[in-house]
C-alpha positions in Angstrom: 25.9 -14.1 88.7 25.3 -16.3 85.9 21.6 -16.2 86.4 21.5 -12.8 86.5 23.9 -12.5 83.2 21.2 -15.0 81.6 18.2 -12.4 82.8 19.5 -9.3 81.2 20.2 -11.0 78.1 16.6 -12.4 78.3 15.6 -9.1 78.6 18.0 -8.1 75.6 16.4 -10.3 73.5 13.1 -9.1 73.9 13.4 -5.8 73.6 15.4 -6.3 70.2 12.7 -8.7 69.2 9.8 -6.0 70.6 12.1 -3.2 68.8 12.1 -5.3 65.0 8.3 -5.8 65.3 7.7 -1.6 65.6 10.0 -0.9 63.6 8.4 -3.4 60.6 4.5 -2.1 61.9 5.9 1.4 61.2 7.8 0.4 57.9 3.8 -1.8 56.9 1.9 1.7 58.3 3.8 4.3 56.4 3.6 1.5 53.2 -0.2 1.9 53.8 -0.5 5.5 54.0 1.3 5.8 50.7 -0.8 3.6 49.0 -3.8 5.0 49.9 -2.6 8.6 49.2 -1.8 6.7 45.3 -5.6 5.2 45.5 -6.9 8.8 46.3 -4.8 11.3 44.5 -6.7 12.2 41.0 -4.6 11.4 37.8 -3.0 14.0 36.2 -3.5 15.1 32.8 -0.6 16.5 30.6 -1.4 19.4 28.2 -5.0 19.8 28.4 -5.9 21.6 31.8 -9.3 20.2 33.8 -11.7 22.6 32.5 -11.8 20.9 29.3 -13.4 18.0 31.0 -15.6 20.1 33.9 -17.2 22.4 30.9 -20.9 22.1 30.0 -21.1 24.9 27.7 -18.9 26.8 25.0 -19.8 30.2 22.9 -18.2 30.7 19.4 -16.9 33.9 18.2 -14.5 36.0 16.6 -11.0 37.4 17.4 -12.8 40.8 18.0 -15.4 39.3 20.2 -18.4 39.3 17.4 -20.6 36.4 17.3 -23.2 34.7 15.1 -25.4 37.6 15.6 -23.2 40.4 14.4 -24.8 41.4 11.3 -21.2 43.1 10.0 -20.0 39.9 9.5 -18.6 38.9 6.1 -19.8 35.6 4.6 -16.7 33.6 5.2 -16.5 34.3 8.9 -20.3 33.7 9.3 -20.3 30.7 7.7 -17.3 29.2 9.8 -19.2 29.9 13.1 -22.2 28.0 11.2 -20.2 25.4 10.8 -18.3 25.2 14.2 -21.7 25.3 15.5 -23.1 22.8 13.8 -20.1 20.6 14.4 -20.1 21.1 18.3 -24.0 20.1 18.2 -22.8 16.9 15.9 -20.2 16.2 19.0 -22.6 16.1 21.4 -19.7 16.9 24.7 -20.6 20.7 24.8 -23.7 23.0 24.6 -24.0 26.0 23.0 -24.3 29.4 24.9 -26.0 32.2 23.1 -23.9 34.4 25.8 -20.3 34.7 26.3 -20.6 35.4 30.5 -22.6 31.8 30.8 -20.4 30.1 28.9 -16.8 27.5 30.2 -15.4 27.7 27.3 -14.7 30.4 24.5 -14.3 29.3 21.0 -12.2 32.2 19.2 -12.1 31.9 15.6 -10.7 33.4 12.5 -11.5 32.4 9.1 -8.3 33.3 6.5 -8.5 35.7 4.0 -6.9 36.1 0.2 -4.2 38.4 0.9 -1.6 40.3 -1.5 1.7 39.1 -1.2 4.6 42.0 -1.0 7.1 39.3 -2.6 5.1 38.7 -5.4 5.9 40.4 -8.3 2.7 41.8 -10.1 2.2 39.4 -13.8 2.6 42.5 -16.7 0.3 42.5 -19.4 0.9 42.9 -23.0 -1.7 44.7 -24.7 -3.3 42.8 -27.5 -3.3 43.1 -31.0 -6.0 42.9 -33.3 -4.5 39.7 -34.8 -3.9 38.7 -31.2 -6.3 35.4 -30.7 -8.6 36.0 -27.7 -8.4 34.1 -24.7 -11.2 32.5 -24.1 -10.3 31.1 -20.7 -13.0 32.0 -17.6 -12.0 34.2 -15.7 -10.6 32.7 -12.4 -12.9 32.4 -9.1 -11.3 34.7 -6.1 -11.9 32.1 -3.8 -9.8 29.7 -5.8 -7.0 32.2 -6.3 -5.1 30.6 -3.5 -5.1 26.9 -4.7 -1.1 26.6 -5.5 0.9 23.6 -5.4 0.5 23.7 -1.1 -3.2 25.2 -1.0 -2.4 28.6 0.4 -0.3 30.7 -2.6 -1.4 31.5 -6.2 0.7 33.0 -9.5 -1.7 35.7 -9.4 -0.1 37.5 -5.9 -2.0 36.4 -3.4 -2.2 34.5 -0.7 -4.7 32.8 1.8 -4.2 33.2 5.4 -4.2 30.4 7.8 -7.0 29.6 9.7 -6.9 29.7 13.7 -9.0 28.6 16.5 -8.2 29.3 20.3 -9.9 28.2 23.2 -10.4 30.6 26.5 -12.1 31.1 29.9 -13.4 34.3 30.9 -12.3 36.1 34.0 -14.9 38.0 36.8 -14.7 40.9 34.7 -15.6 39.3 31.3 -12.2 40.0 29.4 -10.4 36.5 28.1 -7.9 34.9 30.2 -4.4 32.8 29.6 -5.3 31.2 26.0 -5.9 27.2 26.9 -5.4 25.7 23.4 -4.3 27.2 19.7 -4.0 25.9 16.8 -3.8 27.1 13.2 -3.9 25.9 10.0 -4.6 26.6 5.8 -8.2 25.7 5.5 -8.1 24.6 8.5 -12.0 25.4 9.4 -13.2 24.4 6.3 -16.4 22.5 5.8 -17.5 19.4 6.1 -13.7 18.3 7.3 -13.5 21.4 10.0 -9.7 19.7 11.0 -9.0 22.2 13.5 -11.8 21.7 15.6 -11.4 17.9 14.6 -7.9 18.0 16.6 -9.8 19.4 19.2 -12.1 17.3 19.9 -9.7 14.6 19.5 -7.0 15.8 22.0 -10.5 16.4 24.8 -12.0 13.0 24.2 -8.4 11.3 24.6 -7.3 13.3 27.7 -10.7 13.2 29.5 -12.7 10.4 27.6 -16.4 11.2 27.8 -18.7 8.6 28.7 -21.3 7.3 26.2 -24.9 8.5 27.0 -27.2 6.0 28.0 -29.3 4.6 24.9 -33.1 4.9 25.6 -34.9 1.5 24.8 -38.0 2.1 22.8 -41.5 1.0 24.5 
């Protein structure tokens, strides 16, 4: 009896002993999968989705869909694409598209204008007498009518609109899907600072940070 007692706790022991090792292979195995799931899953990015970094090409035009070669466009607005352009070349991460459908990215742009301001009430002249002295002051540039203390109101009623720029796909059927990034500010897309598309390209290189192209050694 007792060396039967002493086999079946033998065999007791084993089996807890043969038990602990699966139970720490399986514990090591699943460890492993986990890790290699970590290795292979792709990092995330927060706020900027993937296409930013998977575009080759953008196209730049205006909130009605009008590009560079709309000849209706006003001076302000074509010189703002100029300069978008020109900026995006400078970059060197995207290449222009002459055509919206080829493009991966739609710049939409719109370039604020001097604006009358319903709160503003109009300055009232007094007419001027003949021993009135004359004001010899110049008279003021419309484009500078909006330089106020904060760069977007003026004493003389108007205002300048903000400056925007948005950033799109295109869908199958060519019409502009969920907007991907907006932003707006006063003079925002003026030259040579162009700050909105500055913040841009800021945001882009941080998120998905492009790799510098290989110099070319000279023979």
């Amino acid at each position: 009896m007792i060396f039967k007692f002493k086999g079946r706790s033998l065999i007791r022991a084993n089996l807890y002993r043969t038990g602990g090792n699966m139970k720490r292979k399986s514990v090591v195995f699943l460890m492993l999968l986990v890790a290699a799931g970590f290795a292979s899953a792709k990092p995330k990015h927060h706020g900027l989705p993937e296409v930013f970094e998977t575009a080759r090409t953008v196209h730049v035009e205006t909130l009605d869909a009008r590009d560079i070669t709309d000849i209706s466009l006003d001076r302000q607005t074509r010189n703002a694409i100029l300069d978008v352009q020109d900026a995006i070349q400078d970059w060197g991460r995207y290449s222009l598209s002459r055509s919206r459908h080829e493009a991966d990215l739609i710049l939409v742009i719109y370039k604020g204008h001097l604006r009358s301001n319903p709160n503003e009430t109009p300055t009232l002249t007094i007419p001027r007498s003949s021993n009135s002295p004359v004001n010899r002051n110049p008279v003021q540039n419309p484009a500078d009518a909006s330089e106020g203390s904060n760069g977007s109101s003026s004493s003389e009623g108007l205002d300048l609109e903000k400056d925007e720029l948005k950033v799109y796909t295109l869908d199958s059927n060519g019409k502009l899907k969920e907007i991907l990034w907006h932003n707006e500010s006063a003079r925002g897309l003026d030259a040579p600072n162009l700050m909105l598309l500055k913040q841009l390209e800021d945001e882009i290189d941080k998120t998905y940070p492009h790799p510098p192209a290989a110099s070319q050694s000279n023979p």
